[in-house]
C-alpha positions as CSV (number, residue, x, y, z in Angstrom):
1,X,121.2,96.8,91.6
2,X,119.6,95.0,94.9
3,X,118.5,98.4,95.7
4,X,117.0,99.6,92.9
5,X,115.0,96.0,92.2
6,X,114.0,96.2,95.3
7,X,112.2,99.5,94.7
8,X,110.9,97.8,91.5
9,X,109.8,95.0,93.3
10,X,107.6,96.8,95.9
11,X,105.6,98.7,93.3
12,X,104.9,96.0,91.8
13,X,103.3,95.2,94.9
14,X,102.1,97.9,96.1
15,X,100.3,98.5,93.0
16,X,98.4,95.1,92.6
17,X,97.4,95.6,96.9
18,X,95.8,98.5,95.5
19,X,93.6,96.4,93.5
20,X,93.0,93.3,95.5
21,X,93.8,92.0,98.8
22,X,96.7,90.0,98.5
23,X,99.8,89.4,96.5
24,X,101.9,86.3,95.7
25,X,105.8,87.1,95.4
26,X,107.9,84.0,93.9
27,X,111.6,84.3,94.6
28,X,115.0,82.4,93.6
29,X,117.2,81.2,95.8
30,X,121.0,80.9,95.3
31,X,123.7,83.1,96.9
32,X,123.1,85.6,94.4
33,X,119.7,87.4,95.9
34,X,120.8,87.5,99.6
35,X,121.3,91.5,99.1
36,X,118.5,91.9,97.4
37,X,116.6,90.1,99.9
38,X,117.9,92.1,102.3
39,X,116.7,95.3,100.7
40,X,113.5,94.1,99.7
41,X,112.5,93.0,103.5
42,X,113.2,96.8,104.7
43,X,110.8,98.4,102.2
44,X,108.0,99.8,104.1
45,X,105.2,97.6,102.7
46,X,101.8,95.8,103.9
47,X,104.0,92.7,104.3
48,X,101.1,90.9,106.2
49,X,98.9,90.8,102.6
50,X,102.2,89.4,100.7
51,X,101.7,85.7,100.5
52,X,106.2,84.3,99.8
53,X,106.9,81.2,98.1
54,X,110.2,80.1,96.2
55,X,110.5,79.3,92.2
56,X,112.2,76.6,92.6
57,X,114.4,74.6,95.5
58,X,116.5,72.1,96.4
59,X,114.9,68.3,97.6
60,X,117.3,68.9,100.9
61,X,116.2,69.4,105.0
62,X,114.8,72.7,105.9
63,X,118.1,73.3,107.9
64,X,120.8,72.2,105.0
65,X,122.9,75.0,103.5
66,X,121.9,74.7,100.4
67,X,117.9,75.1,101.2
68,X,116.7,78.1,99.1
69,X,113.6,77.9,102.1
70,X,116.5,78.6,104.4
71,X,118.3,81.6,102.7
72,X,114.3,83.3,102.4
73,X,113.3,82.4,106.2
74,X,117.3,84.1,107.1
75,X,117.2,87.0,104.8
76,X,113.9,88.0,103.5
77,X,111.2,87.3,106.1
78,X,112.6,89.5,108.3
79,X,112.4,93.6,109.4
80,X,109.2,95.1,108.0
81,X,109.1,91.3,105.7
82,X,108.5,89.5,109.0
83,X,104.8,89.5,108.9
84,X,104.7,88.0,105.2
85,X,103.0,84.4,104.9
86,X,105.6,82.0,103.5
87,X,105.0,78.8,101.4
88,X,107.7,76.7,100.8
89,X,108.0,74.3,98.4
90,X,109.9,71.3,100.7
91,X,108.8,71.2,103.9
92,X,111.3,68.0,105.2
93,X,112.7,68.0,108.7
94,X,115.5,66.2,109.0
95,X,114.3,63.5,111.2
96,X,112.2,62.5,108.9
97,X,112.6,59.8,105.6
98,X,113.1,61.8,102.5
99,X,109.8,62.8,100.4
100,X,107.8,61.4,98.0
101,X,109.0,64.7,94.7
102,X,105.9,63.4,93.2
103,X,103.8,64.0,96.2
104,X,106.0,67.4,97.1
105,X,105.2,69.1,93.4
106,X,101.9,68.3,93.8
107,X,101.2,69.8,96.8
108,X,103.6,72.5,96.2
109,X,101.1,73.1,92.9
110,X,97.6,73.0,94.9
111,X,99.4,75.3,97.6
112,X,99.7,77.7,94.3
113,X,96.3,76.9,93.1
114,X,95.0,77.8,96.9
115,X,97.0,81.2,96.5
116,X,95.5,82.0,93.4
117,X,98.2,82.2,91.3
118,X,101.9,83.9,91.4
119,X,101.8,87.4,91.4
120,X,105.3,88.8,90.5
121,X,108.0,86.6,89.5
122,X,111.9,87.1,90.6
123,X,113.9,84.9,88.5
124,X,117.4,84.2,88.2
125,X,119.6,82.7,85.1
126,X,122.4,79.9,85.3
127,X,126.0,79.5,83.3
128,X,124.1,77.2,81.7
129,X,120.6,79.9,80.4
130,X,118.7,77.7,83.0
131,X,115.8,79.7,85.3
132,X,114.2,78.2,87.9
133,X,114.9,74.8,88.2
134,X,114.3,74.3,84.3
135,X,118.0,72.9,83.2
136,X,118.4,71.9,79.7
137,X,118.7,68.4,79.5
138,X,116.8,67.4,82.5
139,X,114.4,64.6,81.2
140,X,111.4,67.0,82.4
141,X,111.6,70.1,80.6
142,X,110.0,69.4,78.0
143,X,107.0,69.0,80.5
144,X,108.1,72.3,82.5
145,X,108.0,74.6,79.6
146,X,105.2,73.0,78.5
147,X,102.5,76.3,77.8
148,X,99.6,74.1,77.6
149,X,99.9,72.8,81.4
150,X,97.7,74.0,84.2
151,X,100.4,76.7,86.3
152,X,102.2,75.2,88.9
153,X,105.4,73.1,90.1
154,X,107.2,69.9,88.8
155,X,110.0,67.6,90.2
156,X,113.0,68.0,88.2
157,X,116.1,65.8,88.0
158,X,119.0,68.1,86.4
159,X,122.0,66.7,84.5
160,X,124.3,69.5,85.2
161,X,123.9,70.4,88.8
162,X,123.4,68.7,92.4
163,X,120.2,67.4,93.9
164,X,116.7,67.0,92.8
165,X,114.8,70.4,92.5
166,X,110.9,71.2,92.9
167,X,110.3,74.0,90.4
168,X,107.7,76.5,88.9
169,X,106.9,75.3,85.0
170,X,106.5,77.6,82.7
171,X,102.8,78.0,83.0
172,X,103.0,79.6,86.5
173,X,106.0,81.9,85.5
174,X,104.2,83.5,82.8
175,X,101.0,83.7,84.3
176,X,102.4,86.4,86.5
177,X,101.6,89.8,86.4
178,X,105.2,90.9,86.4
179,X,108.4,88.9,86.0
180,X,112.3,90.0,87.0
181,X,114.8,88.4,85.2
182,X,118.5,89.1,87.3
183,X,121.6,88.2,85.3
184,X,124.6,88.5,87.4
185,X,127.8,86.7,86.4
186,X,130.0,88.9,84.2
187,X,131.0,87.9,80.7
188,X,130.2,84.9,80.3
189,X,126.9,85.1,81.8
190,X,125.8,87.9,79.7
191,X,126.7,86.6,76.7
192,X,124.2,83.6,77.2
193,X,122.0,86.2,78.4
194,X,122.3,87.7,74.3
195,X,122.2,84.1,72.9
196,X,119.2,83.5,74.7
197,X,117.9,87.0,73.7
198,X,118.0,86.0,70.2
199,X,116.2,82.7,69.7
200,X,114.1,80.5,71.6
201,X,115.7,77.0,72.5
202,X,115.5,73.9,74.9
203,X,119.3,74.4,75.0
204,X,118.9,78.0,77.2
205,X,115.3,77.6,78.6
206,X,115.7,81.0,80.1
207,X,114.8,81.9,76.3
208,X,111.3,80.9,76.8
209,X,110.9,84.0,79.4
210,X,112.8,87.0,77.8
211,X,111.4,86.0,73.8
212,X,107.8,85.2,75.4
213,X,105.6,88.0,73.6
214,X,102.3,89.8,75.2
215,X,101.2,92.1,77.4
216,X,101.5,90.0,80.3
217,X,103.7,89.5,82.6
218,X,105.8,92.9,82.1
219,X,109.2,91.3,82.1
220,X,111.9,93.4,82.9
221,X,116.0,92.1,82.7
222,X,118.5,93.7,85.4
223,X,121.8,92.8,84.5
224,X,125.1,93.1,86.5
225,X,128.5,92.4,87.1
């Protein structure tokens, strides 16, 4: 499946370079996408008109195992990748005194502004039908999946999983031309995959992507074991 995302992944590209002169790719972080970021940094593209940022990340240093910034920097921006433009969304060394999240989103968000907009969209989905950094029951997602916001990133502090995140809102994520959803997991994983298939609710805010209806973004779901 790394493989053949990947493939869809670089059209995607290739086909809005065609059109203008750069490209904004979003990516999820995780353990889950470290294969596809290693097929997606050997596809033979103009890498140095690709403009990388994340969807969401962790509020940890640049060098902690858990930094999504990290895993992209090891595994993506690398090979023919290597000449992409990356734009994190934490920039904190460890010698310095943790952030100001407030300060981070909004910079994160005028960095986004700067680029124009996200182009295409890699999302992943939690145990729990979160995406991004949108968990259900984080006292800000009502605010992240708020449609009528300007595009770009929030702090969020999630109930049901470690640290406080910088994420995408919804605004951004659908303002993409193209969005991947990739549902790994097994059983159980898929089966909130087909509740959140068939109604839209705070309680799977994944929802919010695969019912959203319109033209744009082209949403495609790659699902596997």
């Amino acid at each position: 499946m790394a493989a053949e995302l990947a493939v869809h992944i670089s059209a995607a590209l290739r086909r809005l370079l065609s059109v203008q002169t750069s490209a904004v790719l979003a990516v999820s972080g995780g353990k889950s996408p470290i294969a596809l970021f290693q097929a997606l940094s050997m596809q033979d593209l103009p890498w140095h008109a690709v403009q990388v940022t994340l969807v969401d990340d962790r509020c940890v240093p640049n060098n902690h195992a858990d930094s999504n910034a990290a895993l992209v920097r090891k595994y993506l921006l690398c090979n023919y990748a290597k000449s992409a433009t990356f734009y994190p969304l934490i920039d904190w060394n460890d010698a310095d005194d943790a952030p100001d999240l407030e300060a981070v989103a909004a910079r994160a968000t005028a960095d986004i502004k700067g680029l124009g907009g996200i182009d295409v969209v890699i999302l992943g989905m939690g145990p729990d039908g979160h995406t991004a950094s949108l968990f259900p029951f984080a006292p800000q997602l009502k605010a992240g999946l708020d449609l009528t916001a300007p595009p770009g990133c929030l702090h969020v502090t999630p109930k049901t999983a470690p640290y406080e995140r910088i994420s995408l809102n919804l605004s951004a994520i659908l303002g993409a031309d193209t969005v991947c959803v990739a549902i790994g997991g097994g059983a159980d994983k898929h089966a909130v995959y087909r509740g959140a298939k068939e109604a839209t609710t705070n309680n799977y805010p994944v929802s919010h992507v695969l019912r959203h209806r319109g033209d744009q973004p082209k949403i495609s779901v790659w699902l596997h074991d």
